[in-house]
C-alpha positions in Angstrom: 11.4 10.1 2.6 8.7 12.6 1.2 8.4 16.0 2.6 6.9 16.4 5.9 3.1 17.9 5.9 4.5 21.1 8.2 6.8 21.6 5.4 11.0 22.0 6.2 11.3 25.4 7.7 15.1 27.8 8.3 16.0 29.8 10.9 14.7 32.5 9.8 11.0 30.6 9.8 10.8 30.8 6.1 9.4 27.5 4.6 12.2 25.8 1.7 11.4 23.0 -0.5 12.2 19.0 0.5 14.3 17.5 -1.8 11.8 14.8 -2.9 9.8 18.2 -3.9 13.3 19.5 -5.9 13.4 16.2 -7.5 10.1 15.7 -8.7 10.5 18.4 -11.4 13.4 16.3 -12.9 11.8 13.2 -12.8 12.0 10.6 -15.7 8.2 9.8 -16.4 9.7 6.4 -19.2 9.8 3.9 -16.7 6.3 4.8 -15.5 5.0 4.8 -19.3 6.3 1.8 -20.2 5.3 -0.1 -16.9 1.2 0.9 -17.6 1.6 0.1 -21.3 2.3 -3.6 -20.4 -0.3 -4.0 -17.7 -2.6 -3.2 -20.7 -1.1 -4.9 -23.3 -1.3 -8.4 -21.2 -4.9 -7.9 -20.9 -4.9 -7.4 -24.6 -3.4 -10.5 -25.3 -6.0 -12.1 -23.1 -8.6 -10.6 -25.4 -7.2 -11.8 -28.2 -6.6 -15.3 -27.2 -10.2 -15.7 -25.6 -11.8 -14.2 -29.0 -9.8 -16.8 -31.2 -10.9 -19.7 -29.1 -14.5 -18.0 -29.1 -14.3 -18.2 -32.5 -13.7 -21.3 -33.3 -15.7 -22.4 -30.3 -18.8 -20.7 -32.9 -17.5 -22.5 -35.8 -17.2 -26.1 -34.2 -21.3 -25.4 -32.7 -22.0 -24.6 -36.2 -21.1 -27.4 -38.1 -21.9 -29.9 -35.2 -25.0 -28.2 -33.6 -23.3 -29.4 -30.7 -22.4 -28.2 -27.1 -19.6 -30.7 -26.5 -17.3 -29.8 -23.8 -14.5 -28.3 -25.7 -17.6 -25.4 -26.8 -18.8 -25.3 -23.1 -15.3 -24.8 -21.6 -14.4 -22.0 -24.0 -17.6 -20.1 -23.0 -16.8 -20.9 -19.3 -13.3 -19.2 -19.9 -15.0 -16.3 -21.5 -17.1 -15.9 -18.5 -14.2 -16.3 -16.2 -12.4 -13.3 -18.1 -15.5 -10.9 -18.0 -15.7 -11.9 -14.0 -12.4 -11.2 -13.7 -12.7 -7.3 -14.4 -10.4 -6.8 -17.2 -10.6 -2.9 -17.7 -9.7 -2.6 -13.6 -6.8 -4.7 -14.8 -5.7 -2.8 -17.4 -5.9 0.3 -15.7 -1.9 0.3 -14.3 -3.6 3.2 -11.4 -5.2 -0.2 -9.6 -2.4 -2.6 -10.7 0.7 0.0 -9.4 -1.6 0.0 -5.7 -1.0 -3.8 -6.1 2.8 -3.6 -7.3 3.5 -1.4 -4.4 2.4 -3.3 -1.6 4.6 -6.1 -1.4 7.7 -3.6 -1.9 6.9 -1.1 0.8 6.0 -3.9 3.1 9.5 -5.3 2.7 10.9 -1.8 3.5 8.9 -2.0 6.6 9.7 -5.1 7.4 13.5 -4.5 6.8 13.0 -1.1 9.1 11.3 -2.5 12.1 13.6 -4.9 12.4 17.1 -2.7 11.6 15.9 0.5 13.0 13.6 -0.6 16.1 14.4 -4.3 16.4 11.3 -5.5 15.8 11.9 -9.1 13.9 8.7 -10.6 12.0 7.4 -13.8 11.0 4.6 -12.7 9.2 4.3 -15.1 6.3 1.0 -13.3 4.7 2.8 -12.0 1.4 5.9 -14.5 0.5 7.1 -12.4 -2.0 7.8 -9.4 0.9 9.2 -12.0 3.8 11.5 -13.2 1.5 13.1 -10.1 0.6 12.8 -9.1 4.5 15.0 -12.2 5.0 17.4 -11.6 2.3 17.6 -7.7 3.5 18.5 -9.2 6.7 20.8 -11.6 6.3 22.9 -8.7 3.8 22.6 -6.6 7.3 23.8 -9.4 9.0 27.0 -9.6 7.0 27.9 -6.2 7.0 28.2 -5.7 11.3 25.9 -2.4 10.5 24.5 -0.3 13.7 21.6 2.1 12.9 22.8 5.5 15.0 19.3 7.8 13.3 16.6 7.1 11.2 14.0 9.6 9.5 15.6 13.0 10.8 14.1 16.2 9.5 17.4 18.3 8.6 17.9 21.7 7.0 20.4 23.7 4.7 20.6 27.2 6.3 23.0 27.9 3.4 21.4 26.0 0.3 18.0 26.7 1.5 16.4 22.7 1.2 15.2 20.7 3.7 15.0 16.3 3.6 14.1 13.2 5.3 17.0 10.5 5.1 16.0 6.9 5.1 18.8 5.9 8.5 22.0 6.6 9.4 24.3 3.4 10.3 28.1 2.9 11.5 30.3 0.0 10.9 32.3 -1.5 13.1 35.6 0.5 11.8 33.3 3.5 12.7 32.8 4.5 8.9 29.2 6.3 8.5 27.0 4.7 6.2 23.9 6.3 4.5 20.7 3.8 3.8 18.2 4.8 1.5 14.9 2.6 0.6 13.7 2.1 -2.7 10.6 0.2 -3.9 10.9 1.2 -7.6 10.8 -1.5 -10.0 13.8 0.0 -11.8 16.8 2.2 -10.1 17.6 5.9 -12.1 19.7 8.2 -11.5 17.6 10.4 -10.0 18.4 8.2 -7.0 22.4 8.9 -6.9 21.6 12.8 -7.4 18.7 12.8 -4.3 21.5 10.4 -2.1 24.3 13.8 -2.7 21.5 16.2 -1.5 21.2 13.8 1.7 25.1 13.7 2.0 25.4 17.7 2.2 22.6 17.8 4.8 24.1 15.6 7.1 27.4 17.3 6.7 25.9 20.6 6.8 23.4 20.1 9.9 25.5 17.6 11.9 28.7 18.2 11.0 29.0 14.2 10.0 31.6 12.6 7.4 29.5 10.2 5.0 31.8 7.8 4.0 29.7 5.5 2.0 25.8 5.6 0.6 23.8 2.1 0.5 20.7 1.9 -1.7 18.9 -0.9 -0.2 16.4 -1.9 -3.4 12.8 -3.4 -3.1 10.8 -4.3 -6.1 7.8 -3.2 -5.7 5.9 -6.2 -8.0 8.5 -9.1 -7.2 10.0 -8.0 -3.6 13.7 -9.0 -4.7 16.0 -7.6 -2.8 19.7 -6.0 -4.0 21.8 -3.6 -1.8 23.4 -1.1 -4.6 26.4 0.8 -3.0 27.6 4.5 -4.4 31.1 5.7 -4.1 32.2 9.1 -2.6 33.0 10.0 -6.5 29.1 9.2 -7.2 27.7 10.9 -4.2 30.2 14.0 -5.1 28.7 14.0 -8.8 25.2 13.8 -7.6 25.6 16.4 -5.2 26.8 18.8 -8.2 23.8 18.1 -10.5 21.4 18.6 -7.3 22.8 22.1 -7.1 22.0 22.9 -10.4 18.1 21.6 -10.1 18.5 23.7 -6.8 19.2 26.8 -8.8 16.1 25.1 -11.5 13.6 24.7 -9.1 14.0 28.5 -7.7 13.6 29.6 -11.6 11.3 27.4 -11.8 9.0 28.8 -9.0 9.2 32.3 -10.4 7.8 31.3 -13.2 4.9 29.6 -11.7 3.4 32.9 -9.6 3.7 34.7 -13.3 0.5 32.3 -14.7 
């Protein structure tokens, strides 16, 4: 979850950084990169297909002096291109607005339902009812009971604050922690912000996280795939958060100096 607009606040009243804050300084800007490079790069190959068959479209009216079909429909394709607002399209700002609406709407979908048992038969965007369907019939299966969802907590000794996804219990009473993510790929970033959650819960309430679930929602296709972490993965992420604790803090001291 991102960081409240109050802000997380101690005891004390003093305002600390949200995880999702911590871990934006660390954050892997490759997938990003790559993603916007091919959004351009298939609008460049429409270019380049559309300008060969206008080509030959030229050639074909200059040796015949003729505007046979073939030459109209080529033109007519050219026109549907230029209609079609290509630089919008290759601008991956207007297509990731696009991409990210069908996987947040899952999420949604998925928490309604889980968190405030609200079911859904909206059928507007296929792509994000079928991965609400898949999502729940992987609930389903696993007997899971939401006990929270969303809860502001705060680390009076670590200083953070952060927003967890929900909170569920199994029927053998294990805790489970469910985090949402509508990334096209999974990082590791997302093991390292899960340990962060962990200690919060433990530290605030006191609670025993015996498992993590990463519930993931492509943002472009809406495909959905639970991803579970063990208490060794949680444990490592939890170690490396300290460190970009310790970062961040340097980090910040460096910042009021410009």
């Amino acid at each position: 979850m991102p960081t409240p607009r109050a802000g997380y606040y101690n005891k004390l009243g003093k305002r600390v950084s949200g995880v999702t804050t911590i871990m934006s300084n660390f954050k892997n800007p490759a997938g990003l990169m790559y993603w916007s490079a091919d959004i351009a790069l298939e609008v460049l190959r429409e270019v380049f297909t559309l300008l060969t068959d206008y080509r030959q479209a030229l050639i074909t009216l200059k040796e015949t002096n003729k505007l046979d079909k073939k030459v109209l429909g080529r033109f007519k394709e050219l026109d549907a291109f230029l209609e079609s607002k290509p630089l919008n399209r290759a601008n991956y700002k207007n297509e990731q607005t696009k991409a990210t609406g069908t996987g947040t709407l899952a999420h949604e979908l998925i928490h309604l339902h889980t968190v405030e048992g609200e079911p859904t038969h909206d059928h507007s965007n296929k792509d994000a009812f079928l991965a609400y369907q898949n999502g729940m019939k992987w609930w389903n299966e696993q007997n899971l009971k939401i006990i929270s969802a969303e809860e502001q907590l705060i680390s009076e000794f670590y200083n953070y604050g952060g927003t967890y996804d929900a909170l569920a219990q199994r029927k053998n009473k294990k805790l489970v922690l469910i985090d949402y993510k509508t990334n096209k790929k999974l990082y590791s970033d997302v093991i390292i912000q899960c340990g962060a959650y962990v200690n919060l819960l433990h530290e605030a309430k006191g609670l025993w996280i015996d498992e993590v679930v990463i519930l993931h929602v492509s943002k472009e296709t809406g495909m959905f795939k639970p991803v579970h972490l063990s208490r060794r993965e949680i444990e490592e992420g939890w170690e490396i958060f300290k460190k970009f604790l310790i970062l961040h803090e340097d980090k910040k001291k460096l910042d009021k100096m410009i």
